[in-house]
C-alpha positions in Angstrom: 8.8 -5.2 -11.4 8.1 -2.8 -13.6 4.8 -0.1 -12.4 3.3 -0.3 -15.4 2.9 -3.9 -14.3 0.3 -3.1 -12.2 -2.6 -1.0 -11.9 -3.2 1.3 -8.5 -7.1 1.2 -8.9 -8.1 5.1 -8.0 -11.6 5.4 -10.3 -12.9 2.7 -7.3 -11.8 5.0 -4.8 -12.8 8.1 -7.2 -16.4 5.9 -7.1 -16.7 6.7 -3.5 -15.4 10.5 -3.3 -15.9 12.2 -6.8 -13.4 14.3 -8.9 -12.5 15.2 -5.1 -8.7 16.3 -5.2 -7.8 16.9 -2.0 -9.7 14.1 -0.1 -7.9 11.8 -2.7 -4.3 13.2 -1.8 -5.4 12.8 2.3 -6.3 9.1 1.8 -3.7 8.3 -0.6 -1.0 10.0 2.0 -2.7 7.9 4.9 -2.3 4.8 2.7 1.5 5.8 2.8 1.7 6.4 6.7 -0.3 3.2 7.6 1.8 1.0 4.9 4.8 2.1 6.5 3.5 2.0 10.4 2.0 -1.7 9.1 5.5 -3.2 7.4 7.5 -1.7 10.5 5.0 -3.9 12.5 5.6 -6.6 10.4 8.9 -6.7 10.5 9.2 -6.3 14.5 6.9 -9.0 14.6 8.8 -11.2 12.7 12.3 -10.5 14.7 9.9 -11.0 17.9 9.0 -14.4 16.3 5.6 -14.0 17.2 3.3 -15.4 14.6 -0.1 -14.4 15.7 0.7 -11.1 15.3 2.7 -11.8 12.0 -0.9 -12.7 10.7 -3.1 -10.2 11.8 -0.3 -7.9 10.1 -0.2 -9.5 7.1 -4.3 -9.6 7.0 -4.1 -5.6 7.5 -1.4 -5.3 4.7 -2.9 -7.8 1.9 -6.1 -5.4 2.9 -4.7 -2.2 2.6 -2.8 -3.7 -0.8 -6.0 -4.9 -2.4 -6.2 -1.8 -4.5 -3.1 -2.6 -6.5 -4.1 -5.3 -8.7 -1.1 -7.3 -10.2 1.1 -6.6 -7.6 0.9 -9.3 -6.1 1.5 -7.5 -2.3 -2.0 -8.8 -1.1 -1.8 -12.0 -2.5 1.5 -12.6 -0.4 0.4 -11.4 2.5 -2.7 -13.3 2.4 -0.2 -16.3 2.2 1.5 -15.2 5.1 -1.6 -14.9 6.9 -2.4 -18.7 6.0 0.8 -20.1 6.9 0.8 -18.2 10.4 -2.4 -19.7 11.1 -1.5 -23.1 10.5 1.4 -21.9 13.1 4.2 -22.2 11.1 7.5 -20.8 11.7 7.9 -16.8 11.0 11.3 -17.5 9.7 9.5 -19.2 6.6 7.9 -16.3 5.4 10.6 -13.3 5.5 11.9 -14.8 2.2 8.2 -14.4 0.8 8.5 -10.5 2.2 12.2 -9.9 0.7 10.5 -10.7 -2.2 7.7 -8.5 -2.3 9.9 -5.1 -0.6 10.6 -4.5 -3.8 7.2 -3.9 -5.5 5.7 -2.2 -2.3 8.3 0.4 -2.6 7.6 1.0 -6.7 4.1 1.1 -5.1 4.5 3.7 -2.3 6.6 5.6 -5.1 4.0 5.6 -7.8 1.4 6.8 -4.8 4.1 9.6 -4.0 4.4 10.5 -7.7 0.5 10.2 -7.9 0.1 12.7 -5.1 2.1 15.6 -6.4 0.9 15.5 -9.7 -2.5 16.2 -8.0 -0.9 18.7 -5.7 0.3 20.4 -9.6 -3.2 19.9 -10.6 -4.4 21.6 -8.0 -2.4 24.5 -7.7 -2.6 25.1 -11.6 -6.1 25.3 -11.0 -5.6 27.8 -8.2 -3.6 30.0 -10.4 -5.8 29.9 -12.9 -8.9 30.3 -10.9 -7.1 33.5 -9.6 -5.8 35.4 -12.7 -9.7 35.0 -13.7 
Protein backbone atom coordinates (compact mmCIF):
# COMPACT_ATOMS: atom_id res chain seq x y z
CA UNK A 1 0.00 0.00 0.00
CA UNK A 2 1.06 2.91 -1.07
CA UNK A 3 0.57 6.25 1.75
CA UNK A 4 -0.65 8.32 -0.64
CA UNK A 5 -3.44 5.69 -0.58
CA UNK A 6 -4.75 7.03 2.28
CA UNK A 7 -5.42 10.08 4.04
CA UNK A 8 -4.21 10.65 7.99
CA UNK A 9 -7.14 13.18 8.70
CA UNK A 10 -5.20 16.05 10.93
CA UNK A 11 -7.49 19.33 9.91
CA UNK A 12 -10.30 17.17 12.19
CA UNK A 13 -7.95 17.04 14.85
CA UNK A 14 -6.56 20.66 13.87
CA UNK A 15 -10.62 21.42 14.27
CA UNK A 16 -10.25 20.69 17.90
CA UNK A 17 -6.77 22.33 18.87
CA UNK A 18 -5.99 25.18 16.31
CA UNK A 19 -2.68 25.80 14.31
CA UNK A 20 -1.38 24.33 17.74
CA UNK A 21 2.09 22.71 16.91
CA UNK A 22 3.20 21.21 19.80
CA UNK A 23 -0.14 19.77 21.25
CA UNK A 24 -0.41 18.21 17.65
CA UNK A 25 3.17 16.45 17.90
CA UNK A 26 2.08 15.23 21.84
CA UNK A 27 -1.09 13.60 20.59
CA UNK A 28 0.26 12.44 17.37
CA UNK A 29 3.38 10.74 19.45
CA UNK A 30 0.67 9.31 22.00
CA UNK A 31 -1.14 7.86 18.92
CA UNK A 32 2.34 6.11 18.23
CA UNK A 33 2.80 4.76 21.98
CA UNK A 34 -0.78 3.56 22.37
CA UNK A 35 -0.75 1.87 18.66
CA UNK A 36 2.14 0.01 19.61
CA UNK A 37 1.14 -0.76 23.51
CA UNK A 38 -2.44 -1.74 21.65
CA UNK A 39 -0.96 -4.26 18.69
CA UNK A 40 1.47 -5.79 21.45
CA UNK A 41 -1.83 -6.50 23.35
CA UNK A 42 -3.25 -7.78 20.38
CA UNK A 43 -1.02 -10.00 19.60
CA UNK A 44 -0.45 -11.53 23.23
CA UNK A 45 -3.96 -11.90 23.24
CA UNK A 46 -4.09 -13.78 20.31
CA UNK A 47 -1.05 -16.33 21.31
CA UNK A 48 -3.15 -16.52 24.78
CA UNK A 49 -6.21 -17.55 22.60
CA UNK A 50 -8.39 -15.44 24.46
CA UNK A 51 -10.99 -13.89 22.39
CA UNK A 52 -12.78 -11.59 24.58
CA UNK A 53 -9.90 -9.67 24.95
CA UNK A 54 -8.93 -10.09 21.21
CA UNK A 55 -12.17 -7.82 20.73
CA UNK A 56 -12.04 -5.29 23.14
CA UNK A 57 -8.38 -4.85 21.47
CA UNK A 58 -9.43 -4.73 18.19
CA UNK A 59 -12.50 -2.20 19.22
CA UNK A 60 -9.61 0.13 20.82
CA UNK A 61 -7.41 -0.24 17.60
CA UNK A 62 -10.30 0.17 14.73
CA UNK A 63 -10.96 3.45 17.22
CA UNK A 64 -7.70 4.74 17.46
CA UNK A 65 -7.35 3.99 13.42
CA UNK A 66 -10.59 5.82 12.55
CA UNK A 67 -8.52 8.85 11.57
CA UNK A 68 -6.87 7.24 8.61
CA UNK A 69 -9.48 6.94 6.10
CA UNK A 70 -8.68 4.28 3.31
CA UNK A 71 -6.53 2.36 5.25
CA UNK A 72 -8.59 0.06 5.85
CA UNK A 73 -6.91 -0.66 9.68
CA UNK A 74 -10.35 0.23 11.41
CA UNK A 75 -12.39 -1.52 9.16
CA UNK A 76 -10.40 -4.78 9.99
CA UNK A 77 -10.35 -4.54 13.29
CA UNK A 78 -13.90 -3.78 13.52
CA UNK A 79 -14.21 -7.27 11.76
CA UNK A 80 -12.15 -8.74 14.20
CA UNK A 81 -14.22 -7.38 16.85
CA UNK A 82 -17.47 -9.00 15.15
CA UNK A 83 -16.03 -12.33 14.64
CA UNK A 84 -14.72 -12.46 18.37
CA UNK A 85 -18.11 -11.74 19.47
CA UNK A 86 -19.81 -14.25 17.66
CA UNK A 87 -16.82 -16.37 19.62
CA UNK A 88 -14.98 -17.55 16.92
CA UNK A 89 -11.72 -18.90 16.90
CA UNK A 90 -8.61 -16.26 17.36
CA UNK A 91 -6.64 -18.33 14.93
CA UNK A 92 -9.11 -17.04 12.15
CA UNK A 93 -8.26 -13.63 12.39
CA UNK A 94 -4.29 -13.42 12.53
CA UNK A 95 -4.39 -13.82 8.72
CA UNK A 96 -6.79 -10.64 8.68
CA UNK A 97 -3.87 -8.92 10.96
CA UNK A 98 -0.84 -10.19 8.77
CA UNK A 99 -2.60 -8.45 6.32
CA UNK A 100 -3.09 -5.14 7.68
CA UNK A 101 0.83 -5.00 9.62
CA UNK A 102 1.75 -3.73 6.63
CA UNK A 103 -0.30 -0.52 6.21
CA UNK A 104 -0.21 0.20 10.06
CA UNK A 105 3.50 0.39 9.87
CA UNK A 106 3.31 2.91 6.49
CA UNK A 107 0.88 4.55 8.98
CA UNK A 108 3.03 4.87 12.13
CA UNK A 109 5.80 5.90 9.57
CA UNK A 110 3.91 8.69 7.84
CA UNK A 111 2.92 9.92 11.63
CA UNK A 112 6.80 9.79 12.42
CA UNK A 113 7.64 11.64 9.23
CA UNK A 114 4.57 14.02 10.07
CA UNK A 115 5.95 14.74 13.51
CA UNK A 116 9.47 15.91 12.53
CA UNK A 117 8.49 17.98 9.84
CA UNK A 118 6.55 19.92 12.57
CA UNK A 119 9.40 19.65 14.95
CA UNK A 120 11.41 21.54 11.61
CA UNK A 121 8.59 23.81 11.46
CA UNK A 122 8.88 24.70 14.69
CA UNK A 123 12.33 25.21 15.31
CA UNK A 124 12.62 27.30 11.99
CA UNK A 125 10.16 29.42 13.56
CA UNK A 126 12.23 29.62 16.65
CA UNK A 127 15.21 30.73 14.71
CA UNK A 128 13.53 33.02 13.02
CA UNK A 129 11.64 34.46 15.86
CA UNK A 130 15.18 34.88 17.54
CA UNK A 131 17.35 36.53 14.86
CA UNK A 132 14.26 39.21 14.89
Amino acid sequence: MNVNEFNISISEINKLIGDDKLALIEILEVFLDVSRSDLHSLYKAINEKDVTECGRIAHKISSTYGYFTGSGVAEVMGLIEQKMALGQQVSGIVNLLVEKQRTIELIESHVIKHILKLKLSINKNQVFTSAA
